[in-house]
mmCIF entry with sequence, helices, sheets and N, C-alpha, C, O atoms, coordinates in Angstrom:
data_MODEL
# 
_entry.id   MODEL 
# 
_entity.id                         1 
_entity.type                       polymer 
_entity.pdbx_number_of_molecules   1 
# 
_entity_poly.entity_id                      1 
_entity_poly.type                           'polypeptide(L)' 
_entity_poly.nstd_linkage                   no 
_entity_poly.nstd_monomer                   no 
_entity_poly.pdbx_seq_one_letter_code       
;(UNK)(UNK)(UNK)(UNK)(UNK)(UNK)(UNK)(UNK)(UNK)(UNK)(UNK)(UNK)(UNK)(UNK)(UNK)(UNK)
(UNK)(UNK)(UNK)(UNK)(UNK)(UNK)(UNK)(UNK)(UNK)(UNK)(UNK)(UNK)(UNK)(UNK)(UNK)(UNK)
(UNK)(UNK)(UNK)(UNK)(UNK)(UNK)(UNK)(UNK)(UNK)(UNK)(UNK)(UNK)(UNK)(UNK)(UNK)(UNK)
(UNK)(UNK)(UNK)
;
_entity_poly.pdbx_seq_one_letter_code_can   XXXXXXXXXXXXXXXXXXXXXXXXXXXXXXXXXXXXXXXXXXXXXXXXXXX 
_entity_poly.pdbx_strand_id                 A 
# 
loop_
_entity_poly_seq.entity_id 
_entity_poly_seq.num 
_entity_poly_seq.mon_id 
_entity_poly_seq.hetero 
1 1  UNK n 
1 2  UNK n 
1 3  UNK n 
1 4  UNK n 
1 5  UNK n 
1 6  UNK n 
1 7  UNK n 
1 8  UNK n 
1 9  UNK n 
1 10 UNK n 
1 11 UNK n 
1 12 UNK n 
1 13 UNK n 
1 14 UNK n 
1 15 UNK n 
1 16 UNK n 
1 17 UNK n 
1 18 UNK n 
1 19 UNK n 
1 20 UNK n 
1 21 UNK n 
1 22 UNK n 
1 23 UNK n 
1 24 UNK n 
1 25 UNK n 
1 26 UNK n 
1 27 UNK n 
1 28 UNK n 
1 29 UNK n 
1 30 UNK n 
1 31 UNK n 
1 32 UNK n 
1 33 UNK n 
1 34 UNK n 
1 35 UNK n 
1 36 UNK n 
1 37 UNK n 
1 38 UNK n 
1 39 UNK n 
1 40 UNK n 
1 41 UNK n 
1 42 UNK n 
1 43 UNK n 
1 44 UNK n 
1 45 UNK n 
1 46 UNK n 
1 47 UNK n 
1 48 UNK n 
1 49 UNK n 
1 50 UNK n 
1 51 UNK n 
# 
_struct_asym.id          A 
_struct_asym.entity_id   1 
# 
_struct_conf.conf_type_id            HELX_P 
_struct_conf.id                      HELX_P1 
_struct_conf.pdbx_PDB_helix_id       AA1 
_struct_conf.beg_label_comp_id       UNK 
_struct_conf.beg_label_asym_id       A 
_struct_conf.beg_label_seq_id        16 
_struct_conf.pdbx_beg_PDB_ins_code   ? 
_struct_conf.end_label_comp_id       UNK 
_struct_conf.end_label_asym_id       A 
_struct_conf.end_label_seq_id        26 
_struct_conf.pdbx_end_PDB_ins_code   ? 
_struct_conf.beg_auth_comp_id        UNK 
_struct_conf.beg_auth_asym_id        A 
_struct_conf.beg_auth_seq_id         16 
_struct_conf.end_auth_comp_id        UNK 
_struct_conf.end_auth_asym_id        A 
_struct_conf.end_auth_seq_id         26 
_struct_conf.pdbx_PDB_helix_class    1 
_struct_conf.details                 ? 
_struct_conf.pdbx_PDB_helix_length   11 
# 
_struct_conf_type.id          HELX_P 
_struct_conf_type.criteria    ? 
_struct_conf_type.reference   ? 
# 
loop_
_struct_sheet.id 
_struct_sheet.type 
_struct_sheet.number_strands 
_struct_sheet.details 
AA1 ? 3 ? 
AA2 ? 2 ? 
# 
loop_
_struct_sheet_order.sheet_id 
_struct_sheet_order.range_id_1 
_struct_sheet_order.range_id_2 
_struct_sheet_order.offset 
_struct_sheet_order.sense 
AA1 1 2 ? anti-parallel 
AA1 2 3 ? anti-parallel 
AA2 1 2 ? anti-parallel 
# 
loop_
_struct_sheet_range.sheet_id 
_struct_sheet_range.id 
_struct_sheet_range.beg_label_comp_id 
_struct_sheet_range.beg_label_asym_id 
_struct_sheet_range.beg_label_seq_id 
_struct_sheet_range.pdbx_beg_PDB_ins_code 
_struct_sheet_range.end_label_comp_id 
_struct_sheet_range.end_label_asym_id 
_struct_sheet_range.end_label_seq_id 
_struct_sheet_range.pdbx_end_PDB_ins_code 
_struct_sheet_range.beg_auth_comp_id 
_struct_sheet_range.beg_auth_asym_id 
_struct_sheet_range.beg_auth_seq_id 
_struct_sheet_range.end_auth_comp_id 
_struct_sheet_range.end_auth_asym_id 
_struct_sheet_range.end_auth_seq_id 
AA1 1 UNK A 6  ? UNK A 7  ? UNK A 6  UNK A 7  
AA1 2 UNK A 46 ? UNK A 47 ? UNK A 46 UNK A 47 
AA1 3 UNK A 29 ? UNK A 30 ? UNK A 29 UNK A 30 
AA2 1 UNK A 10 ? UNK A 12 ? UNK A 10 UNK A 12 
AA2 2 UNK A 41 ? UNK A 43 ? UNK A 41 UNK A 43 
# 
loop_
_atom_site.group_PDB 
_atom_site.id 
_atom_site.type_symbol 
_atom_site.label_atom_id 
_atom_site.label_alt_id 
_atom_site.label_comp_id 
_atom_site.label_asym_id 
_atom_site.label_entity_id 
_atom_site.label_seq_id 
_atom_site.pdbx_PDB_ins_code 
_atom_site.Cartn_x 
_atom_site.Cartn_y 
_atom_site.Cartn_z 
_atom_site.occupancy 
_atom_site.B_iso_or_equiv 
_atom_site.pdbx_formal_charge 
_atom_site.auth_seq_id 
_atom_site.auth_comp_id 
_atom_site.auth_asym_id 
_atom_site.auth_atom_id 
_atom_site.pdbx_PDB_model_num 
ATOM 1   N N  . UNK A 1 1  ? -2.702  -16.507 18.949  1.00 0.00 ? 1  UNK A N  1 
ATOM 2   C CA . UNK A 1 1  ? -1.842  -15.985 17.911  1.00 0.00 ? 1  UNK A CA 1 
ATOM 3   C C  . UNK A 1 1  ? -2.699  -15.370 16.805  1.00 0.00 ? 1  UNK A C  1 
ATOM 4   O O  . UNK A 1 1  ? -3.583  -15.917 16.146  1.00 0.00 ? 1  UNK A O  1 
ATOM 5   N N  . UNK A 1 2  ? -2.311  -14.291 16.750  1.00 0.00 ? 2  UNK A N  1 
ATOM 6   C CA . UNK A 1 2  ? -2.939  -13.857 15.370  1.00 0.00 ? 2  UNK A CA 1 
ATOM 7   C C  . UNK A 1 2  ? -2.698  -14.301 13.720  1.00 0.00 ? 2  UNK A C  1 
ATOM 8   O O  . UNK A 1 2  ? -1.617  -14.551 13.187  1.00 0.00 ? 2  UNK A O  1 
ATOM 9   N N  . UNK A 1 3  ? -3.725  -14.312 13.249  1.00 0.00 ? 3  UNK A N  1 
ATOM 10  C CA . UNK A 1 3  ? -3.397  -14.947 11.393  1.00 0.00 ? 3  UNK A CA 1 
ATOM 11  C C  . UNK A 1 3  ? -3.480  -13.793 10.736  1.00 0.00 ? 3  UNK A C  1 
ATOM 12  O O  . UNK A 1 3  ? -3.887  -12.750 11.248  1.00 0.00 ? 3  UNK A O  1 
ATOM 13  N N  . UNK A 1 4  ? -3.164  -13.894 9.767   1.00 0.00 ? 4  UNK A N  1 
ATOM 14  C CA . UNK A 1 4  ? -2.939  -12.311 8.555   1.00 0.00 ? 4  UNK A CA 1 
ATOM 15  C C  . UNK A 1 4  ? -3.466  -13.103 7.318   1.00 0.00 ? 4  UNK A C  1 
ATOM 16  O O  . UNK A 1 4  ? -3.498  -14.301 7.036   1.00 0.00 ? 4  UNK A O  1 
ATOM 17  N N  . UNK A 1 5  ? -3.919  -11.803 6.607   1.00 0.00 ? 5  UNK A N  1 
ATOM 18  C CA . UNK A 1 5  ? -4.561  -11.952 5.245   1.00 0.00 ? 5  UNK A CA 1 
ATOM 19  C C  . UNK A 1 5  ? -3.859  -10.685 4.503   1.00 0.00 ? 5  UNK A C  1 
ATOM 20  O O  . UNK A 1 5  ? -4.002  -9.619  5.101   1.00 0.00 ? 5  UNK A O  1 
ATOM 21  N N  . UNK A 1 6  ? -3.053  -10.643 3.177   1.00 0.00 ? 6  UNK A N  1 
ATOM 22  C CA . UNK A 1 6  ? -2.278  -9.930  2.565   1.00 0.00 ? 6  UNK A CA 1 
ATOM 23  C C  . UNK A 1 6  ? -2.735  -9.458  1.608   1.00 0.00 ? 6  UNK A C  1 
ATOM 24  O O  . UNK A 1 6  ? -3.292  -10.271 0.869   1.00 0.00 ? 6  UNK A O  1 
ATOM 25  N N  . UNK A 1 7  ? -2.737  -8.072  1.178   1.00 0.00 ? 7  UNK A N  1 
ATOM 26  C CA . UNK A 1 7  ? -3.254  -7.847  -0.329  1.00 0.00 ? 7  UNK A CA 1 
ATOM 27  C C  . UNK A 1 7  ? -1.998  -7.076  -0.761  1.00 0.00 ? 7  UNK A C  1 
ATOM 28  O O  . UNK A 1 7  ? -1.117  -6.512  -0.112  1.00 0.00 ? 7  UNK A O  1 
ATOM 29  N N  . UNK A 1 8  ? -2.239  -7.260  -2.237  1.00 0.00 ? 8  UNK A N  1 
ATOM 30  C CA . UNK A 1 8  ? -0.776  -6.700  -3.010  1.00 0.00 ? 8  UNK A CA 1 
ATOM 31  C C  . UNK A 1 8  ? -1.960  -6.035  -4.181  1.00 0.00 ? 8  UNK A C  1 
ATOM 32  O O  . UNK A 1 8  ? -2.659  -6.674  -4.966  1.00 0.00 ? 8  UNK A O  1 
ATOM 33  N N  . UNK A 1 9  ? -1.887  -4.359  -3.953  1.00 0.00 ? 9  UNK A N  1 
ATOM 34  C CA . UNK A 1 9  ? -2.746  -3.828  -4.848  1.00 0.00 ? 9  UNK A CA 1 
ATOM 35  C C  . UNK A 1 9  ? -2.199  -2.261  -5.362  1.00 0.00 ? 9  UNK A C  1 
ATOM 36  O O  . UNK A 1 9  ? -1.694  -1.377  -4.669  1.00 0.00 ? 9  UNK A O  1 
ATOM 37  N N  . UNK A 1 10 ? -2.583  -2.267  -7.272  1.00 0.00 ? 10 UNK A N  1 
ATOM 38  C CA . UNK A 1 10 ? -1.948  -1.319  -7.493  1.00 0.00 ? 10 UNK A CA 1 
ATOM 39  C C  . UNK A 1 10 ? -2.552  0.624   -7.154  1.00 0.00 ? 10 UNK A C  1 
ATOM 40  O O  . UNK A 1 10 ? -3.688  1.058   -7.348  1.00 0.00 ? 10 UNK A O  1 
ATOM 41  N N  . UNK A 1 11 ? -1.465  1.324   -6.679  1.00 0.00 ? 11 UNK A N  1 
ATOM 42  C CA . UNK A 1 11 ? -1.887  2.856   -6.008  1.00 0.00 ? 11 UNK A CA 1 
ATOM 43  C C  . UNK A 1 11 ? -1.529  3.731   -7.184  1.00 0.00 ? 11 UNK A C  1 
ATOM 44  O O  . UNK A 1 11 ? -0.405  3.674   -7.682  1.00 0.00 ? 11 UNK A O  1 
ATOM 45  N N  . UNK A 1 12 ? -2.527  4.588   -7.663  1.00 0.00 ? 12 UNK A N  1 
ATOM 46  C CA . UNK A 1 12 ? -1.858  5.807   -9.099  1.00 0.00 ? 12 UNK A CA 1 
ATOM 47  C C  . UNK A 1 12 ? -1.787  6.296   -8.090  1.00 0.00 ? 12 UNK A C  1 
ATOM 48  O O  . UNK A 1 12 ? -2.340  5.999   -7.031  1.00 0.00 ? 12 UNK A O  1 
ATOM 49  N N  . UNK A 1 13 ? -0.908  7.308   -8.407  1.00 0.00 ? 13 UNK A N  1 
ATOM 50  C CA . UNK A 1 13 ? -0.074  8.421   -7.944  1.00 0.00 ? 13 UNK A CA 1 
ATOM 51  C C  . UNK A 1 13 ? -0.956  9.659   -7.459  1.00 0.00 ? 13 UNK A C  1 
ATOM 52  O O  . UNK A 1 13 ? -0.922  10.128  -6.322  1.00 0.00 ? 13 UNK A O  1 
ATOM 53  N N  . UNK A 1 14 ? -1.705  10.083  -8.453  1.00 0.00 ? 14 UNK A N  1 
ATOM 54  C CA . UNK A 1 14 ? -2.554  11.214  -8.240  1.00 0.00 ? 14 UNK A CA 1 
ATOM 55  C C  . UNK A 1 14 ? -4.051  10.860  -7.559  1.00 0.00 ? 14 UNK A C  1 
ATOM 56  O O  . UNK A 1 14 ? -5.065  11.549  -7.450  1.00 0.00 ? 14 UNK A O  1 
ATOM 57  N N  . UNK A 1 15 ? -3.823  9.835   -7.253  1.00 0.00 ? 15 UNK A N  1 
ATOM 58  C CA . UNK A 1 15 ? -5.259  9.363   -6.498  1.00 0.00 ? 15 UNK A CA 1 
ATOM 59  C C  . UNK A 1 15 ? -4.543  8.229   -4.860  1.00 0.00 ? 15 UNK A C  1 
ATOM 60  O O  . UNK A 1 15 ? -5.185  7.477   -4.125  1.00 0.00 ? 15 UNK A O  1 
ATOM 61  N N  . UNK A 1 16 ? -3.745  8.419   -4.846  1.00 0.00 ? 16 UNK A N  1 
ATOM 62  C CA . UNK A 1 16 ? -3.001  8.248   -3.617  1.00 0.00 ? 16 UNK A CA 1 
ATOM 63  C C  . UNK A 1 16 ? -4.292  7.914   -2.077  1.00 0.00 ? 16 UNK A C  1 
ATOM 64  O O  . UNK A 1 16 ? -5.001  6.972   -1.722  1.00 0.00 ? 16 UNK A O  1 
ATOM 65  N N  . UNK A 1 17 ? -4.019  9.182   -1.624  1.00 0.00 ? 17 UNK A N  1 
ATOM 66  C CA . UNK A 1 17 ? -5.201  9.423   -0.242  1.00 0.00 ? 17 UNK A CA 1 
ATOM 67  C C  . UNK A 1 17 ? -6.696  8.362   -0.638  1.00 0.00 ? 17 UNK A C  1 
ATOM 68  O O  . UNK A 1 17 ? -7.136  7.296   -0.207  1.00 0.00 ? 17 UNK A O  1 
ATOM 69  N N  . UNK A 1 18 ? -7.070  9.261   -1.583  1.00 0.00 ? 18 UNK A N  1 
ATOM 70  C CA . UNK A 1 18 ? -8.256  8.160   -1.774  1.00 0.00 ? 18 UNK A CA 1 
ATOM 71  C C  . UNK A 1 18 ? -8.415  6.768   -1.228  1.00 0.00 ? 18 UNK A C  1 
ATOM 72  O O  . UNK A 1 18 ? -8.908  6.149   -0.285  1.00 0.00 ? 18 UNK A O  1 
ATOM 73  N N  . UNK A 1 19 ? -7.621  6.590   -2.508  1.00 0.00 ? 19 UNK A N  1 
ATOM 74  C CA . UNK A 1 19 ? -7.291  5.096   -2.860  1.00 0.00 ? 19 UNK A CA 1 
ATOM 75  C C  . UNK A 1 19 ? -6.929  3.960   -1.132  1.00 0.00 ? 19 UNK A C  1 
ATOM 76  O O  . UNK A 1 19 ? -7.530  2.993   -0.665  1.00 0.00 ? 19 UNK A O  1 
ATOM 77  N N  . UNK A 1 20 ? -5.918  4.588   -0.749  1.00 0.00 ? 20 UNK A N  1 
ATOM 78  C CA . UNK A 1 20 ? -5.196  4.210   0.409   1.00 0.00 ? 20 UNK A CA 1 
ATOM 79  C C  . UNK A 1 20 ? -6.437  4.201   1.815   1.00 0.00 ? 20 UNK A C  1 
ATOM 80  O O  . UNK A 1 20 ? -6.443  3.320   2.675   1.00 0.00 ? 20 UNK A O  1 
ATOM 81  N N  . UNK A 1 21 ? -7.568  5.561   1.773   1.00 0.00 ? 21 UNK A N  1 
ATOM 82  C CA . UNK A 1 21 ? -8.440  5.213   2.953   1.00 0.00 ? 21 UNK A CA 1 
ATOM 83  C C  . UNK A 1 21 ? -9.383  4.386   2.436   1.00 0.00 ? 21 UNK A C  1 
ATOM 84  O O  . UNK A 1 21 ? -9.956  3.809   3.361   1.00 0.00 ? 21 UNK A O  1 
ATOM 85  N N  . UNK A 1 22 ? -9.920  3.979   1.069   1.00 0.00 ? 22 UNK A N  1 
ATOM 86  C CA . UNK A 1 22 ? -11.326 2.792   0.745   1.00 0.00 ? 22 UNK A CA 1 
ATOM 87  C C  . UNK A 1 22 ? -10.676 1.562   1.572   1.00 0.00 ? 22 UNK A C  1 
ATOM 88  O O  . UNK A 1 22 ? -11.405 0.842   2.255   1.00 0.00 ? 22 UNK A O  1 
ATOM 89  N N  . UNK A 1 23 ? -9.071  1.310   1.476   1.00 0.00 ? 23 UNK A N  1 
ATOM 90  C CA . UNK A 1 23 ? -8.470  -0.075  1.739   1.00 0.00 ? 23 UNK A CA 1 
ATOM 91  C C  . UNK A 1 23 ? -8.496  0.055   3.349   1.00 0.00 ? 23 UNK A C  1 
ATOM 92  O O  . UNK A 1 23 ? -8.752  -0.888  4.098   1.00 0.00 ? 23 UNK A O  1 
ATOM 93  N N  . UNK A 1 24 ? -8.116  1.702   3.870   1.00 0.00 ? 24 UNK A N  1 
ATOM 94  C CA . UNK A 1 24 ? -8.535  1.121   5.256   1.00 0.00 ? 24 UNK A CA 1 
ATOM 95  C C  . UNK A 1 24 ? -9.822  1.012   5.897   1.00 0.00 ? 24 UNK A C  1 
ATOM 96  O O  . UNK A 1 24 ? -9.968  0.467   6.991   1.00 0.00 ? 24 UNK A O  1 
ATOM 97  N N  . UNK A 1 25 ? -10.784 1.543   5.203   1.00 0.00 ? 25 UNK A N  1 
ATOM 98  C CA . UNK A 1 25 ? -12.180 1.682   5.693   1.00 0.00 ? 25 UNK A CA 1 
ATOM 99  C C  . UNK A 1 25 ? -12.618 0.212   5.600   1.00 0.00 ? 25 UNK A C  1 
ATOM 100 O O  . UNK A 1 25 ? -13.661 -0.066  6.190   1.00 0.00 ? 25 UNK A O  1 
ATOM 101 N N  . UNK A 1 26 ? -12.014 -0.711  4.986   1.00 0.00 ? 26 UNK A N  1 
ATOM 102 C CA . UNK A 1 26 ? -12.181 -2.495  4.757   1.00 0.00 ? 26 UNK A CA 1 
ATOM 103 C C  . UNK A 1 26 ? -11.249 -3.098  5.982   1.00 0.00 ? 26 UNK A C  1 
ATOM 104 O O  . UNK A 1 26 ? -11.384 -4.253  6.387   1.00 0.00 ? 26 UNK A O  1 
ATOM 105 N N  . UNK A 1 27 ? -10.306 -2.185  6.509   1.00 0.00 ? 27 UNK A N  1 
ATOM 106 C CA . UNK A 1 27 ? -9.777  -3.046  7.609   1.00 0.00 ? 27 UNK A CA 1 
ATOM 107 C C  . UNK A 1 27 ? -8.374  -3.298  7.201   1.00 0.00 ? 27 UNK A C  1 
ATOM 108 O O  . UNK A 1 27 ? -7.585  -3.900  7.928   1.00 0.00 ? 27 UNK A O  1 
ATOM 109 N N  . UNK A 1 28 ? -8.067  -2.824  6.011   1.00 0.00 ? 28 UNK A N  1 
ATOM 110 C CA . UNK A 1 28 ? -6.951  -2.874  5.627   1.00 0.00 ? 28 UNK A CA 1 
ATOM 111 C C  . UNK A 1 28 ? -5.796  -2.292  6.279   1.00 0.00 ? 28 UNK A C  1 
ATOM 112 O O  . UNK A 1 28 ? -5.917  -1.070  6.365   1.00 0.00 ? 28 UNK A O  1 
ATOM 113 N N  . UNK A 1 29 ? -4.498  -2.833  6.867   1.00 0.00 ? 29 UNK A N  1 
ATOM 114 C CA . UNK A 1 29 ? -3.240  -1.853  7.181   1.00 0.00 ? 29 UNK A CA 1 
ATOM 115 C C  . UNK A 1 29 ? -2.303  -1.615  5.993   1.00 0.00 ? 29 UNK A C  1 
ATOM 116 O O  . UNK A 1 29 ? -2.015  -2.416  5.104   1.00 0.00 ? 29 UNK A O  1 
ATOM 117 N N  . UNK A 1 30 ? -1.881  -0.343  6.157   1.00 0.00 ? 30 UNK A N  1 
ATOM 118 C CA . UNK A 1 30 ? -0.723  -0.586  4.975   1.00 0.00 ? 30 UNK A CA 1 
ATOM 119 C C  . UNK A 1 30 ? 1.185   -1.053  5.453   1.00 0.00 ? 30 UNK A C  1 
ATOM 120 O O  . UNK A 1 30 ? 1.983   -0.601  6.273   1.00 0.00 ? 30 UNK A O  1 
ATOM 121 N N  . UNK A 1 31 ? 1.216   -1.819  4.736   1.00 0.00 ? 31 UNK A N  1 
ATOM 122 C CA . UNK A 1 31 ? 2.359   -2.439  5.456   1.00 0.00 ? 31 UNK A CA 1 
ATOM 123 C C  . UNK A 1 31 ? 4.015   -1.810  4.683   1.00 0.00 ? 31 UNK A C  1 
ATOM 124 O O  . UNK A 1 31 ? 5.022   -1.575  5.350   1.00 0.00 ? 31 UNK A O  1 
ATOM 125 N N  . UNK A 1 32 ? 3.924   -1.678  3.453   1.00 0.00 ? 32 UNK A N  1 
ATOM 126 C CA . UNK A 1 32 ? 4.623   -0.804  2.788   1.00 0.00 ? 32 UNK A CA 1 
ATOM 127 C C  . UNK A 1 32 ? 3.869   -0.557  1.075   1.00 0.00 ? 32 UNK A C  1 
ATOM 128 O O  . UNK A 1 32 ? 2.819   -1.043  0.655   1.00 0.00 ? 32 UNK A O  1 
ATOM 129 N N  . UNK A 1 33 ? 4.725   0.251   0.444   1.00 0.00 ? 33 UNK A N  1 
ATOM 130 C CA . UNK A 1 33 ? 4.525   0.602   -0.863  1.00 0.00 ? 33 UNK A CA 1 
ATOM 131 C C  . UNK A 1 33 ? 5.506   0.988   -1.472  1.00 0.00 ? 33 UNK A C  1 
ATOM 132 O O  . UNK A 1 33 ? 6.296   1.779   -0.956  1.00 0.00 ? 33 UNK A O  1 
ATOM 133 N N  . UNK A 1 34 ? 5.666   0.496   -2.736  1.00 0.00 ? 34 UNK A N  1 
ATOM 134 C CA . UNK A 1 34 ? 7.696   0.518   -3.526  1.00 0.00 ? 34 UNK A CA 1 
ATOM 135 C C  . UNK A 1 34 ? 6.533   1.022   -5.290  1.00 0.00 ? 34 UNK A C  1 
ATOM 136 O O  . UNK A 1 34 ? 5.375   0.871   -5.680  1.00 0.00 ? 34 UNK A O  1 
ATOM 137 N N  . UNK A 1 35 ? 7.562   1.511   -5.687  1.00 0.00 ? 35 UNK A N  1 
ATOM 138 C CA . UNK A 1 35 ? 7.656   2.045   -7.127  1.00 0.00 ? 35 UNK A CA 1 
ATOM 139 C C  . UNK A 1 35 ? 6.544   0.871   -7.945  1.00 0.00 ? 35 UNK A C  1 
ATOM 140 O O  . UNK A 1 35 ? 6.434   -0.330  -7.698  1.00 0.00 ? 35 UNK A O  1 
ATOM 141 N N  . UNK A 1 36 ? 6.063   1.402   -8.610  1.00 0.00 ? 36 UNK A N  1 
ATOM 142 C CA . UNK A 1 36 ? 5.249   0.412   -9.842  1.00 0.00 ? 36 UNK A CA 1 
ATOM 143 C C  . UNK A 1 36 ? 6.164   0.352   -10.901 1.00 0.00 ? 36 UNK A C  1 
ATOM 144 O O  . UNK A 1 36 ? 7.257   0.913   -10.824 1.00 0.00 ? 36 UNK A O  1 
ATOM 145 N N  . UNK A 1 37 ? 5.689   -0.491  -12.203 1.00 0.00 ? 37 UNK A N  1 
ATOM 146 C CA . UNK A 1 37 ? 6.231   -0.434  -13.201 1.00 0.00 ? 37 UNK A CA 1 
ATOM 147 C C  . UNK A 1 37 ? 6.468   0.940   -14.423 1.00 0.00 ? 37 UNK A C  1 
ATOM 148 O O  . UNK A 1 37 ? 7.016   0.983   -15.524 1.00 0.00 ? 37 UNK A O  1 
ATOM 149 N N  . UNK A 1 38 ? 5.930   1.703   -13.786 1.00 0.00 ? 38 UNK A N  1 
ATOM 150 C CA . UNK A 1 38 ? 6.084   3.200   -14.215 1.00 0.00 ? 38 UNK A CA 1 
ATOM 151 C C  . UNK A 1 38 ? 5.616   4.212   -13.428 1.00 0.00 ? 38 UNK A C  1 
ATOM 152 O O  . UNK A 1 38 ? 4.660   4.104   -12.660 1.00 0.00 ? 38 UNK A O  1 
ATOM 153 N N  . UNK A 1 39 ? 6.441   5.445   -13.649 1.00 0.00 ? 39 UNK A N  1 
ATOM 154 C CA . UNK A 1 39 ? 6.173   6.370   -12.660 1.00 0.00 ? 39 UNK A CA 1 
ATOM 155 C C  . UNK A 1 39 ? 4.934   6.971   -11.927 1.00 0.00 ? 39 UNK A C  1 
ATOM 156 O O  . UNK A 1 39 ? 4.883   7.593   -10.866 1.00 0.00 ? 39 UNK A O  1 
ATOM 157 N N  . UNK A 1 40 ? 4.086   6.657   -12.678 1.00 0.00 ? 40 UNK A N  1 
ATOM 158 C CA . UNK A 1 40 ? 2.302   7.172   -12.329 1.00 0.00 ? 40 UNK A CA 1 
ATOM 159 C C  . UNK A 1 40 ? 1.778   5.812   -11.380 1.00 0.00 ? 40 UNK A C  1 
ATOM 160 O O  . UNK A 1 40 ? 0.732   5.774   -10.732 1.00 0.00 ? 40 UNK A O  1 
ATOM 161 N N  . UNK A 1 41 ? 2.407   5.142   -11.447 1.00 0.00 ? 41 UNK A N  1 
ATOM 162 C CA . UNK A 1 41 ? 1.921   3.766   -10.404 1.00 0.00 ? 41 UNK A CA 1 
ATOM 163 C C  . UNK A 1 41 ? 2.668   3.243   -9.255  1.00 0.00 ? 41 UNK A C  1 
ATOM 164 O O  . UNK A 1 41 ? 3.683   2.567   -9.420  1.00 0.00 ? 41 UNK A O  1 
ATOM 165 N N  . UNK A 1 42 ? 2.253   3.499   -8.229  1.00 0.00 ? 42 UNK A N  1 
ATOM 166 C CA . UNK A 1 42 ? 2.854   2.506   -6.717  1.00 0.00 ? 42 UNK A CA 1 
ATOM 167 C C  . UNK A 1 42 ? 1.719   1.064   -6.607  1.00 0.00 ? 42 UNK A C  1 
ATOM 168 O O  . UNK A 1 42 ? 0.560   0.871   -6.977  1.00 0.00 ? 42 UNK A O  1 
ATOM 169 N N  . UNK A 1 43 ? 2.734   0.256   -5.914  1.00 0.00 ? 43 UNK A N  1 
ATOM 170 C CA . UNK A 1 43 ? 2.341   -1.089  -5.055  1.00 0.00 ? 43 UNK A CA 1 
ATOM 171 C C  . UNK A 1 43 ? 2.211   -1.186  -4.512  1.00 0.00 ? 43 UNK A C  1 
ATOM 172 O O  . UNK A 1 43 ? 3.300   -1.670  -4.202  1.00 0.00 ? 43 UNK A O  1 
ATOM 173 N N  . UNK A 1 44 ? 1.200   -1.242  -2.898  1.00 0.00 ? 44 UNK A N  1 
ATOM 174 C CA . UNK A 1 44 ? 1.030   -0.948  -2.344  1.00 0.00 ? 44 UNK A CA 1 
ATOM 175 C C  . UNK A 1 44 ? 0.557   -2.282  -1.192  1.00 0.00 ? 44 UNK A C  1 
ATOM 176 O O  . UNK A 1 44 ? -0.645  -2.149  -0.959  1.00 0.00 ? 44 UNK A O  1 
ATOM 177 N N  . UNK A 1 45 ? 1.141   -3.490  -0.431  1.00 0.00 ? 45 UNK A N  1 
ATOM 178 C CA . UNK A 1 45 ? 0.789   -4.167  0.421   1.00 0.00 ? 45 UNK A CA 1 
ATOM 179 C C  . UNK A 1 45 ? 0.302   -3.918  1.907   1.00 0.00 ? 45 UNK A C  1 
ATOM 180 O O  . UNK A 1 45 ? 0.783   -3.475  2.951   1.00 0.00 ? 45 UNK A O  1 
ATOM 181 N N  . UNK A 1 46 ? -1.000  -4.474  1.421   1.00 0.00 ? 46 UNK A N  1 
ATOM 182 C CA . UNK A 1 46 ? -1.833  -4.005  2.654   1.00 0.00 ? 46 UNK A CA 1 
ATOM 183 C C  . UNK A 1 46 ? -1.794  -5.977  3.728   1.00 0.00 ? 46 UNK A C  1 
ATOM 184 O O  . UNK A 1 46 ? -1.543  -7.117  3.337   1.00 0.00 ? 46 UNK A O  1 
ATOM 185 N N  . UNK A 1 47 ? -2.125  -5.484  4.888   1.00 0.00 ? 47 UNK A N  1 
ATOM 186 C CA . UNK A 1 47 ? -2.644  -6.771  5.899   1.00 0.00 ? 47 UNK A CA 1 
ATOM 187 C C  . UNK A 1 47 ? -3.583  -6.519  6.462   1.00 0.00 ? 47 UNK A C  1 
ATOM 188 O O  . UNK A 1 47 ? -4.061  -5.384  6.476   1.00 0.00 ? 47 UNK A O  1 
ATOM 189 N N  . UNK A 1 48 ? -4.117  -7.597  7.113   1.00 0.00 ? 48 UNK A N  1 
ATOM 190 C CA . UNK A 1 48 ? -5.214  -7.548  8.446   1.00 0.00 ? 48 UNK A CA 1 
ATOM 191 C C  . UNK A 1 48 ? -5.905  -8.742  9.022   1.00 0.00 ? 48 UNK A C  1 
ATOM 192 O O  . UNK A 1 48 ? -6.329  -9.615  8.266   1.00 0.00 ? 48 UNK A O  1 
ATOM 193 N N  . UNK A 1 49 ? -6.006  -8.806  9.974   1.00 0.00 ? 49 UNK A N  1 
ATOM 194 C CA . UNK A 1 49 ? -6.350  -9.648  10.949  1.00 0.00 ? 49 UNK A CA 1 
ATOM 195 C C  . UNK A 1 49 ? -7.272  -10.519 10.230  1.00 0.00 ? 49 UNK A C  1 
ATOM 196 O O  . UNK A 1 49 ? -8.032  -9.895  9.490   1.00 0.00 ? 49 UNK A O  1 
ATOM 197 N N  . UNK A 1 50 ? -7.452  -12.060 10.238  1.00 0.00 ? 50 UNK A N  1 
ATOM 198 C CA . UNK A 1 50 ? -8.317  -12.927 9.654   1.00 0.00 ? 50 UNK A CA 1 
ATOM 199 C C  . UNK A 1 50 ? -9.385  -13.298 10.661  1.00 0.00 ? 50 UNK A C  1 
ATOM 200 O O  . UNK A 1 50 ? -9.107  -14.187 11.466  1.00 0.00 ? 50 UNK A O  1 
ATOM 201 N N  . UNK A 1 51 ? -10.290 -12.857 10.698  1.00 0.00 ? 51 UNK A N  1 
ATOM 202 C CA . UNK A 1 51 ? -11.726 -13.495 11.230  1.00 0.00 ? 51 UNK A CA 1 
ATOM 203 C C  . UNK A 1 51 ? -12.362 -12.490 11.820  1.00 0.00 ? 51 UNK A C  1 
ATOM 204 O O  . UNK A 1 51 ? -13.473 -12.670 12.318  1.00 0.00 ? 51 UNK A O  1 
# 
């Protein structure tokens, strides 16, 4: 069975792409992303395999 490790990290808007491949170049998946607390900011929950 596989285990998961979760990150909950904030995405600006205008740095999007960037931002989103450093987390997968760590192994990161993105699992979804919903509105931040203002318009220039998304949330962005990433997973990935533990070990």
């Amino acid at each position: 069975m596989t285990k998961w490790e979760y990150l909950t990290a904030p995405v600006l808007v205008h740095a999007t792409k960037q931002i989103l491949d450093n987390f997968g170049q760590d192994g990161w998946e993105l699992v979804q992303i919903v509105p931040g607390m203002n318009p220039e900011n998304l949330v962005a929950y990433f997973k990935r395999p533990v070990g």
